[in-house]
C-alpha positions as CSV (number, residue, x, y, z in Angstrom):
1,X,120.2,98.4,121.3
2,X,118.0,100.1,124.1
3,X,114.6,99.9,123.1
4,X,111.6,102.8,121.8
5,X,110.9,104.7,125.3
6,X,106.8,104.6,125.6
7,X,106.0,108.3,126.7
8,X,102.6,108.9,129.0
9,X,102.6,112.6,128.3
10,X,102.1,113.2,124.3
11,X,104.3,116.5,125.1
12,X,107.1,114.5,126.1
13,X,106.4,111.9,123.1
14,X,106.2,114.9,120.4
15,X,109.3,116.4,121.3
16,X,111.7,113.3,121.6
17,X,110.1,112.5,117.7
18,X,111.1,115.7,116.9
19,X,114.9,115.5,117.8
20,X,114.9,112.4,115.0
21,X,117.2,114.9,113.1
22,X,117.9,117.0,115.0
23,X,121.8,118.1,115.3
24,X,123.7,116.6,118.7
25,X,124.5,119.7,119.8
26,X,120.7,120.6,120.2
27,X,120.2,116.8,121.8
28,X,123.1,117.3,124.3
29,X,120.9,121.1,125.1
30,X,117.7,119.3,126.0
31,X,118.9,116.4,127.3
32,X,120.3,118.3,130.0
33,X,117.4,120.7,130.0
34,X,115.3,117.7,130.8
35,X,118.1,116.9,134.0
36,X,117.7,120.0,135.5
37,X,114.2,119.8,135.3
38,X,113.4,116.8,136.3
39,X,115.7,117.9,139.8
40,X,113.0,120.4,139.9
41,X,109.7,118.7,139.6
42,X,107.6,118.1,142.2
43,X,105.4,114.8,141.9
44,X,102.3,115.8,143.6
45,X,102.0,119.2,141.5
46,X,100.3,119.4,137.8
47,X,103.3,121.2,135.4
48,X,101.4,123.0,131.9
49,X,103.0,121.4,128.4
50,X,103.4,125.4,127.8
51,X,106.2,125.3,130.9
52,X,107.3,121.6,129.9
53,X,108.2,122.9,126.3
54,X,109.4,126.1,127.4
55,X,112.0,124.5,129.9
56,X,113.2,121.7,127.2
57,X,113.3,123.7,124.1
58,X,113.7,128.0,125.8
59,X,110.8,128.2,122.7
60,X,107.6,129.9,124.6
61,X,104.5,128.6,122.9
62,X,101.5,130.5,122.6
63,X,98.7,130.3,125.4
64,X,95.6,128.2,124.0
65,X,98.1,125.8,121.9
66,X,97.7,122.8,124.9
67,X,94.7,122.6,127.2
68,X,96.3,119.9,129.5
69,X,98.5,119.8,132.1
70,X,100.7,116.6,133.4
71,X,101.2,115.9,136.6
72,X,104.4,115.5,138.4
73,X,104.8,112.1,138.9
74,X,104.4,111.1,135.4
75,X,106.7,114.1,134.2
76,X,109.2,112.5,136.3
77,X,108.9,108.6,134.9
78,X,108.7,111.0,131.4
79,X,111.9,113.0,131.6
80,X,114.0,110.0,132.2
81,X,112.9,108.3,129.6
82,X,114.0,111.1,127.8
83,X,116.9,111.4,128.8
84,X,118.1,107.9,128.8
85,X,116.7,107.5,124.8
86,X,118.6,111.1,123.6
87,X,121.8,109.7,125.5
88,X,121.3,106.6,123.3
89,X,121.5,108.4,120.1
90,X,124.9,110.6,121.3
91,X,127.2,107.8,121.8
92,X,128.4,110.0,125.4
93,X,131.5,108.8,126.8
94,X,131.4,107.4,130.5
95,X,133.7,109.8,131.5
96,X,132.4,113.1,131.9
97,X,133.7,116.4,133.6
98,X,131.1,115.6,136.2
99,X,132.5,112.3,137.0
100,X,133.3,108.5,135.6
101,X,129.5,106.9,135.0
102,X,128.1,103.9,137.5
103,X,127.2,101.0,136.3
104,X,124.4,99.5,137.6
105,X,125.8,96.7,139.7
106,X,127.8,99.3,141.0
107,X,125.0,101.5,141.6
108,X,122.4,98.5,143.2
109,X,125.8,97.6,145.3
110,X,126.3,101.2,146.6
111,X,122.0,101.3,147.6
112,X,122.6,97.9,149.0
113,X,119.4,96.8,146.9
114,X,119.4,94.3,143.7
115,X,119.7,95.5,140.2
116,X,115.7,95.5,139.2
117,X,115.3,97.8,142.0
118,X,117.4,100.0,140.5
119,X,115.7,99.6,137.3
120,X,112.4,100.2,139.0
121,X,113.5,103.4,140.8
122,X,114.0,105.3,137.3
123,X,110.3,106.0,137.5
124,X,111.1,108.0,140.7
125,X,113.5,110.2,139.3
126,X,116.5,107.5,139.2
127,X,118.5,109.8,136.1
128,X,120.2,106.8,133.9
129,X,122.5,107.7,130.9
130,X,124.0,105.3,128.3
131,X,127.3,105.6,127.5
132,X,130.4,104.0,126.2
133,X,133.4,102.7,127.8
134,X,137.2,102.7,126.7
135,X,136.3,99.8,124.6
136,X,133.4,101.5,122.6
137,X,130.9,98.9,124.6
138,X,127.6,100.7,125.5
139,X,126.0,100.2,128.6
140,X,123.3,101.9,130.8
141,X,124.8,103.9,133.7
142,X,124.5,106.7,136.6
143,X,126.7,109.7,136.9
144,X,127.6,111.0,140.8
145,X,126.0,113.6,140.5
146,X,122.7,111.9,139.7
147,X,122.9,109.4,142.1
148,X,123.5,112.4,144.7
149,X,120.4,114.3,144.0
150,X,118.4,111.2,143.9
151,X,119.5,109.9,147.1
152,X,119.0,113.3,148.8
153,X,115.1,113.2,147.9
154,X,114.3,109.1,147.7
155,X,116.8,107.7,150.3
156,X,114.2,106.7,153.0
157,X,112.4,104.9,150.4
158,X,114.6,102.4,149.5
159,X,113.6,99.2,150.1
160,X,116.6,97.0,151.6
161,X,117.4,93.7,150.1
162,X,117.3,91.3,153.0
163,X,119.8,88.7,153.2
164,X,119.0,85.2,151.4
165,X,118.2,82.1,153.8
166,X,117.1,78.5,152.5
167,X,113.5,77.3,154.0
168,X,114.1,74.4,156.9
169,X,112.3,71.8,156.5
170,X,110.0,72.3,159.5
171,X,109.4,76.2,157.6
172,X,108.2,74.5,154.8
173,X,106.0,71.6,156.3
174,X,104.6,74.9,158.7
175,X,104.0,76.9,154.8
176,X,102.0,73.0,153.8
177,X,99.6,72.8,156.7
178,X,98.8,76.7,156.6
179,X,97.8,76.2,152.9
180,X,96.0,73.5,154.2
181,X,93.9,75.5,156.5
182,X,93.5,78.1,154.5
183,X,92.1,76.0,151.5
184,X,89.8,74.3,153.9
185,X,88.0,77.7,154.9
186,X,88.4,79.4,151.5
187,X,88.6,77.7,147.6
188,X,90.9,80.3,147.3
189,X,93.6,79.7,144.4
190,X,97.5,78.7,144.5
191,X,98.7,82.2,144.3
192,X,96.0,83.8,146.9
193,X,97.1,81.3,149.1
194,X,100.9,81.6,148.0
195,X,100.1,85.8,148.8
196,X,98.7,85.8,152.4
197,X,101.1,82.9,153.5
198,X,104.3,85.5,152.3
199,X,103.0,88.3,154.1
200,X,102.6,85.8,157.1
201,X,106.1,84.8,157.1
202,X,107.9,87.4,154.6
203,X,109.0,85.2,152.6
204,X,108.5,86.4,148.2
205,X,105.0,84.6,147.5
206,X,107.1,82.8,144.4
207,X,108.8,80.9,147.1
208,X,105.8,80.0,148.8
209,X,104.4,78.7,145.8
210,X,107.4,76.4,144.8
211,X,107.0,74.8,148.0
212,X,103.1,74.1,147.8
213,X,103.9,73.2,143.8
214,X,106.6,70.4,144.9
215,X,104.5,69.1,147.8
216,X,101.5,68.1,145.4
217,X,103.5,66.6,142.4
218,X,104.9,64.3,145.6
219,X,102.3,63.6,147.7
220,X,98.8,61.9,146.6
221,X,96.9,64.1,149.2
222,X,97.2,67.5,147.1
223,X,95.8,70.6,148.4
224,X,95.4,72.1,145.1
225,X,94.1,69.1,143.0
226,X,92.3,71.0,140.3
227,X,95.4,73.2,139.8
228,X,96.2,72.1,135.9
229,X,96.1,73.3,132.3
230,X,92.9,74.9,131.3
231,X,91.1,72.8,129.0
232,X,90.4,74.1,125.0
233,X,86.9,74.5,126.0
234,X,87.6,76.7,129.4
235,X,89.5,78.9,127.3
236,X,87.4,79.1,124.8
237,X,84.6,80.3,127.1
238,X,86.6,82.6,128.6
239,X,87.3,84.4,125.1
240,X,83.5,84.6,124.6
241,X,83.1,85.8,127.8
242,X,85.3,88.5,127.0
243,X,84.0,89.5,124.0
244,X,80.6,90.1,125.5
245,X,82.4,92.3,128.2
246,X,82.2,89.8,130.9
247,X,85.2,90.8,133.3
248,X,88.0,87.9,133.5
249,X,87.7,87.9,137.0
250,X,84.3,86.3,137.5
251,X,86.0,84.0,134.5
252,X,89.0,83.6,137.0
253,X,86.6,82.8,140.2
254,X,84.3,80.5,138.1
255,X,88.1,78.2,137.2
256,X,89.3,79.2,140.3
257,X,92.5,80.8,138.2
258,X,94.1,84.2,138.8
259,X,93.3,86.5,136.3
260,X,97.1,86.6,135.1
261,X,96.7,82.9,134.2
262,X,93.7,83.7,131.9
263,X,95.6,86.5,130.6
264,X,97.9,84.1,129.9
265,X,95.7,81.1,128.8
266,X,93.9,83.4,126.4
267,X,97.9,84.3,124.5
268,X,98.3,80.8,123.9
269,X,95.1,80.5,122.5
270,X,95.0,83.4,119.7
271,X,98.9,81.5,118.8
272,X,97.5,78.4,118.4
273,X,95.1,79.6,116.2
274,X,97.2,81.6,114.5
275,X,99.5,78.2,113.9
276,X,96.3,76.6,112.6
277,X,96.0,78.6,109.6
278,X,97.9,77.6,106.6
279,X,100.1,80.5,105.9
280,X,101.2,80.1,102.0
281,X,103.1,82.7,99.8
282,X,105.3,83.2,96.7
283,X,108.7,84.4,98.3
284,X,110.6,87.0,96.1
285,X,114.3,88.0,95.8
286,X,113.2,91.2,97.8
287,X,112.1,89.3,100.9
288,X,116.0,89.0,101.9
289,X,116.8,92.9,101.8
290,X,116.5,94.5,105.2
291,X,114.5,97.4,103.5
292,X,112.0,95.1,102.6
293,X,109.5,96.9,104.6
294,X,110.1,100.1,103.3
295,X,110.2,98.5,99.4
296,X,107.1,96.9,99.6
297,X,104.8,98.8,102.4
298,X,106.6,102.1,102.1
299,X,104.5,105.4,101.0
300,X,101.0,105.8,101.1
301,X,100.1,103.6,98.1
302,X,99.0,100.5,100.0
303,X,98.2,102.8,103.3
304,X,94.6,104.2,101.6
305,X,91.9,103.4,99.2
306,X,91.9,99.5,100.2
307,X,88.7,97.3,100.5
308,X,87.5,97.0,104.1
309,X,84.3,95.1,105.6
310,X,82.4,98.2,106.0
311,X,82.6,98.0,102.0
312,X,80.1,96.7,99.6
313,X,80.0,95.5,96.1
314,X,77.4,96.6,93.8
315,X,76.8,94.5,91.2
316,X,75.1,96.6,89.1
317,X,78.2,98.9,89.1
318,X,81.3,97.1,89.6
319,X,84.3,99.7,88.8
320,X,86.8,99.2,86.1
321,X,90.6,98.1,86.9
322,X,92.6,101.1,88.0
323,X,95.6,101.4,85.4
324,X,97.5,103.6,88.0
325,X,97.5,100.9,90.2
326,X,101.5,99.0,90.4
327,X,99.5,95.2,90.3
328,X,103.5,93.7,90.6
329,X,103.9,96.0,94.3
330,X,100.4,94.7,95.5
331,X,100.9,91.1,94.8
332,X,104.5,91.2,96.3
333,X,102.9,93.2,99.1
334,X,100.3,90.5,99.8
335,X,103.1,87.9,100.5
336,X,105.5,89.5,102.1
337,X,102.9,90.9,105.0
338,X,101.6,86.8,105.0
339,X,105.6,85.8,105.1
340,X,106.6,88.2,107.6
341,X,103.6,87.2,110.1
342,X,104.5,83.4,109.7
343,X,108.4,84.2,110.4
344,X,106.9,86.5,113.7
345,X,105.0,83.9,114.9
346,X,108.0,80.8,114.1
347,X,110.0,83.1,117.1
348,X,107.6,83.5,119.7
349,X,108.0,82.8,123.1
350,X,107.0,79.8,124.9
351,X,104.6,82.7,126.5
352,X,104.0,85.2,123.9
353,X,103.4,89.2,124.5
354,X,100.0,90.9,123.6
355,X,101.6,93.2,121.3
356,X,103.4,90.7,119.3
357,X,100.2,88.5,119.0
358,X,98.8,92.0,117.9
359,X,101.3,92.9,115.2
360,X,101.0,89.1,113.3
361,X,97.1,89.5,113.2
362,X,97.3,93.1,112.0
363,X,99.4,91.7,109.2
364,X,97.6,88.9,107.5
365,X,94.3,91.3,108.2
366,X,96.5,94.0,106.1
367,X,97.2,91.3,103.8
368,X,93.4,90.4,103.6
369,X,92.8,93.9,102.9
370,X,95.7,94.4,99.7
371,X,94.2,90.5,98.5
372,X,90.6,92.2,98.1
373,X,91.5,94.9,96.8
374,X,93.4,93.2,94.0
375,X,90.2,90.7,93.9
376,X,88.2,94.5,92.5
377,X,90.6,94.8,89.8
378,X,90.3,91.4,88.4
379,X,86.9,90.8,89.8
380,X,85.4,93.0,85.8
381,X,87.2,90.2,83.7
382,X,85.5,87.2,86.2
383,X,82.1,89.0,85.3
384,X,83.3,88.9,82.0
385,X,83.1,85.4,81.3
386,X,80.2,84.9,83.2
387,X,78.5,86.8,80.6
388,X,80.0,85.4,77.6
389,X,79.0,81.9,79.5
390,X,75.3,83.5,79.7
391,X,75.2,85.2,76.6
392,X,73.4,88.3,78.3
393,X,74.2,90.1,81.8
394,X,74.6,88.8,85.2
395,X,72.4,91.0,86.9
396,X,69.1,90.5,84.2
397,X,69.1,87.2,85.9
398,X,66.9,86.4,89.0
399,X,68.7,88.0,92.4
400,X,69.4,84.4,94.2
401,X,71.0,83.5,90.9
402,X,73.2,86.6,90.2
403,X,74.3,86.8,93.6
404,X,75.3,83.3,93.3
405,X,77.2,83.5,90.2
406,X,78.9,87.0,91.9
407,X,80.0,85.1,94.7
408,X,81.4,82.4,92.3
409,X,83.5,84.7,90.4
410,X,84.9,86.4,94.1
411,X,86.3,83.1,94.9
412,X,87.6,82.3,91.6
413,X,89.7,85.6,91.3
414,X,90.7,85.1,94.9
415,X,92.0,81.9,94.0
416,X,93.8,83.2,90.8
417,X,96.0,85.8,93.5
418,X,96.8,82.5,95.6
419,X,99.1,81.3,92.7
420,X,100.0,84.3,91.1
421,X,103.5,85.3,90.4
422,X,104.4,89.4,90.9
423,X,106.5,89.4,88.0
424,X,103.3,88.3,85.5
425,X,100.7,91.0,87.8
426,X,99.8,91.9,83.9
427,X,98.0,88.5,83.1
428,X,96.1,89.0,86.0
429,X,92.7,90.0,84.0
430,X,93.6,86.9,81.5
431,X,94.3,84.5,84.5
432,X,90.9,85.4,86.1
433,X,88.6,85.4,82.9
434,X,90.3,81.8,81.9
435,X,89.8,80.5,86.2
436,X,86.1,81.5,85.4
437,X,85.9,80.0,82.6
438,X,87.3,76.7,83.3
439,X,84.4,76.7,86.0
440,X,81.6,77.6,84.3
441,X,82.4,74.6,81.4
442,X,81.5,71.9,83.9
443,X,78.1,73.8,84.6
444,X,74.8,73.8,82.7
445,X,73.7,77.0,81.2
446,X,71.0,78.3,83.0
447,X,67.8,78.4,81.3
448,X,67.2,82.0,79.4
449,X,63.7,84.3,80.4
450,X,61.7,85.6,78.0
451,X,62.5,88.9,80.3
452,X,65.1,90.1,82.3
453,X,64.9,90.3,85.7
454,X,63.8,93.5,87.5
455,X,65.7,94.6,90.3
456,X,65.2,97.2,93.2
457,X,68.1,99.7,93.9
458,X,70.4,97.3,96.6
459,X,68.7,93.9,95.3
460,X,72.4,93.3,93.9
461,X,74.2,94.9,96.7
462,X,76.4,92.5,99.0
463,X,78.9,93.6,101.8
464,X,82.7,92.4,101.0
465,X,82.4,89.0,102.0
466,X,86.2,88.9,103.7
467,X,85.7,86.7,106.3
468,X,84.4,84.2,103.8
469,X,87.5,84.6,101.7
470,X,90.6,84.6,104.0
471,X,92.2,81.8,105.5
472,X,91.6,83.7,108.9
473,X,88.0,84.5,109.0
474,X,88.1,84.8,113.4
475,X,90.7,87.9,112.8
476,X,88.1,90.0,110.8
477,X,85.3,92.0,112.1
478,X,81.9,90.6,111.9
479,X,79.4,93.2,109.6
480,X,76.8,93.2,111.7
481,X,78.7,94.8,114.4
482,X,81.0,96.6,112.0
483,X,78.5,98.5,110.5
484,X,77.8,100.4,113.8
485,X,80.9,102.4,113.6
486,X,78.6,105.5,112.2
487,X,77.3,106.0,115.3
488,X,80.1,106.4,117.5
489,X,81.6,109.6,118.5
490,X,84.1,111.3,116.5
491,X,87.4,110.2,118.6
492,X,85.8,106.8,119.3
493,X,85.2,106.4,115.4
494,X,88.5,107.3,113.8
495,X,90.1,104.7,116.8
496,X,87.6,101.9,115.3
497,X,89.2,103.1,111.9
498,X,92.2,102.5,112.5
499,X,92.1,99.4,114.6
500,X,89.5,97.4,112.3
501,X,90.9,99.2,108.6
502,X,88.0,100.9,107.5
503,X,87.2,103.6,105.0
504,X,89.8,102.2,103.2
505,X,92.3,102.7,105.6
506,X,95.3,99.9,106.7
507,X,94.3,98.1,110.1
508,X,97.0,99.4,112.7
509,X,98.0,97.6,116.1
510,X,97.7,98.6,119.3
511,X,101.3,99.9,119.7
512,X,100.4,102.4,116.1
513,X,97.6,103.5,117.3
514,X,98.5,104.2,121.0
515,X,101.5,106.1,119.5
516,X,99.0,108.3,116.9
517,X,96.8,109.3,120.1
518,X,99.8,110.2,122.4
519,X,98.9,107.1,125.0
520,X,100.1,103.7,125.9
521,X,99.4,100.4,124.8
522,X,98.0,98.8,128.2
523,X,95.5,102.2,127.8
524,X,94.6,101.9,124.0
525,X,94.3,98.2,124.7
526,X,91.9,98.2,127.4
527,X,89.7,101.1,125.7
528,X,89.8,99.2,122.2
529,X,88.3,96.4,124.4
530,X,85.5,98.4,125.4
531,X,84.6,99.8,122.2
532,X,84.3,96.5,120.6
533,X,82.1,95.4,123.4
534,X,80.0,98.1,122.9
535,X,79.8,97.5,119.3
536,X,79.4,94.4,119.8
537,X,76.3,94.0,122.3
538,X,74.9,97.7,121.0
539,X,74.9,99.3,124.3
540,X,76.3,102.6,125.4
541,X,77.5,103.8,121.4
542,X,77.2,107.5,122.8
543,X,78.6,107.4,126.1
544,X,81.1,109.6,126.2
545,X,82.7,108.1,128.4
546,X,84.5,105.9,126.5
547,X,86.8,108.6,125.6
């Protein structure tokens, strides 16, 4: 199954969504639009979305609709992603009136170059199809024709596979004592060294460094002897560093690390964290259907109106349960997000992805967000007891003391949905009025006033207190820093919305939002990074820039 193309131009991106349902007749019409197009484009020259659409779909938009052009080179990469993702959904034959397809052995064996460099070269224009053979077997291939046109404008930039050789042993004790002098002059790291030595002797710097690897686990004098796992702590300062916008690379100089292996260092970390929590839910029959997604999370019931950090509780004014509100769905919904981040992170890799990382935190923070919101509709019969307990209201006592008992009754009713059942989501109110009560009975009744208390408007006002409820406090967003969002720009604010789940929106990942915005992940990533820096240290809220 070929996986989701990533477009870079949103024009590109908008119109592949729109062929979801579309009819193969009008796929097979634009997919071969997009061919004769992309023979066409010239990679140095910016191309208007009004000419991109106009070619693909013969529709002319009005002028004024798109205020951005693309330039060729991305077009390019663009259109044969295109192509190669609408050929996926037609099921073409690999024999076509303009010839019988090339696989792509055949085709790296025809370019005398390896297969990835045939991969690599779609980017330039390289038009790939997939198709199906006499014995219904997909695969991704090349027709003639194709190859012709791309040879005729990218043939003298073929890079030629040279042919293999095993290192001598004198090549490899000459690759030793060059590391050696280099080191000596430089504290430069493996893979620095393992680069300039490569381009000195051509051979692929992963060869270079296998050697230099092998020579210290077998010799005593080792020319790299502080080359090992990064402690907890390292990484750990590293992650603060980060967070403070302190680039990895003075991180990577300071261990003396490439900034790929803090990359790296920093994955493992955020999964062993995440392994350190102790994921725990109810599982339900539904779990095991393969529209479990679309049962439980489907519509816009659980995408809106959920409690966020930028949230607060008024104690003066808590609001009643919502009747409208299916309690069963929610509770189901709170385990099966919990359940299907535990099962993601039981199949990582041995080194993880950044976007899978991304999608298992966004899901126990979406869980966090359905558990407090179901925490509101049972947090009235909590108060409840408190003031049958009391015998007057909570908030006529003194503000330490009400706050107190409001945080008491938070975790109580948290603790109620821990253990909760979706099929009983209508004993929810008794369940939390009986949890407060049975921990109010081993208190003493605090001593009555002649008076009640007097209170200031906001004396009783608390923000949502999620990261002291969740069993993943590091995932949410801190308030004081949270809070700031107001004053960002309009683009940079509904970004933060999404990302962090505020306004009573869902939090999305990366990947979601990068595909709302008509960008990639890398891009989203590294802007997200920056906004929360910002946000963080308070600098530079209305710099534009950061758009």
């Amino acid at each position: 199954m070929p996986r989701a193309p990533r477009f870079l131009a949103s024009v590109i991106a908008t119109l592949h969504h729109d062929l979801r349902f579309a009819p193969a007749k009008t796929k097979q019409r634009q997919m071969d639009a997009a061919e004769q197009l992309l023979a066409e484009v010239n990679p140095d020259q910016l191309y208007p979305m009004e000419f991109i659409v106009y070619r693909l779909t013969g529709y002319r938009p009005e002028s004024g609709i798109f205020d951005t052009s693309v330039v060729g080179k991305a077009l390019i990469r663009d259109l044969g992603a295109f192509i190669q993702a609408i050929s996926a959904d037609l099921e073409l034959p690999d024999c076509q009136s303009r010839g019988q397809a090339i696989s792509l052995d055949e085709v790296a064996a025809r370019l005398k170059v390896d297969r990835r460099t045939v991969q690599r070269r779609r980017g330039d224009g390289l038009v790939l199809h997939w198709v199906r053979d006499s014995d219904d077997r997909s695969y991704l291939g090349c027709f003639p024709d194709a190859l012709d046109r791309f040879l005729e404008k990218q043939h003298h930039s073929l890079p030629r596979t040279r042919q293999w050789k095993r290192l001598s042993t004198e090549e490899q004790m000459a690759i030793i004592e060059r590391a050696r002098q280099i080191r000596q002059s430089s504290e430069s790291s493996l893979d620095s060294v393992a680069a300039i030595i490569g381009q000195e002797t051509g051979r692929a710097r992963s060869t270079v460094r296998d050697v230099l690897r092998r020579h210290d686990q077998s010799c005593d004098q080792q020319i790299f002897p502080e080359h090992r796992a990064l402690a907890a702590r390292e990484i750990e300062l590293c992650c603060r560093a980060r967070r403070v916008g302190i680039p990895l690379s003075k991180c990577a100089d300071r261990l003396n690390r490439s900034v790929p292996a803090i990359h790296r260092a920093i994955l493992k970390h955020r999964v062993g964290i995440l392994k350190s929590i102790p994921l725990t839910w109810i599982d339900q029959p539904v779990f095991a259907r393969q529209d479990a997604d679309e049962v439980l999370l489907g519509g816009e019931t659980l995408q809106a109106g959920l409690v966020g950090p930028d949230q607060s509780i008024h104690l003066a004014d808590i609001p009643q349960p919502d009747s409208s509100i299916d309690l069963s769905r929610w509770i189901a919904a709170s385990h099966w997000l919990v359940a299907r981040a535990s099962r993601s992170l039981a199949t990582l890799s041995k080194q993880p992805l950044a976007m899978h990382i991304d999608r298992i935190e966004c899901d126990l923070l979406w869980a966090g967000r359905i558990r407090a919101s179901l925490v509101m509709h049972g947090l009235p019969a909590s108060l409840q007891a408190c003031e049958h307990w009391l015998g007057r209201s909570v908030e006529s006592l003194p503000r330490e003391a009400a706050l107190n008992l409001l945080q008491d009754a938070l975790r109580s009713t948290w603790h109620v949905l821990d253990d909760i059942d979706p099929g009983r989501a209508d004993r929810l109110s008794g369940r939390c009025a009986s949890a407060m009560d049975r921990l109010l009975s081993s208190r003493t009744p605090l001593a009555r006033s002649r008076a009640s208390a007097r209170h200031q408007p906001g004396d009783l006002d608390i923000a949502w207190p999620l990261r002291q409820m969740v069993p993943w406090p590091t995932l949410e967003p801190e308030t004081y820093w949270i809070s700031r969002v107001e004053r960002l720009e309009p683009g940079q604010r509904s970004v933060a919305i999404l990302r962090w789940g505020l306004e009573g929106v869902r939090p999305h990942d990366i990947a979601e939002i990068a595909e709302i915005n008509g960008t990639t992940a890398s891009s989203m990533q590294r802007r997200l990074h920056r906004l929360e820096m910002r946000m963080r240290t308070d600098s530079g809220l209305d710099d534009s820039r950061m758009e």
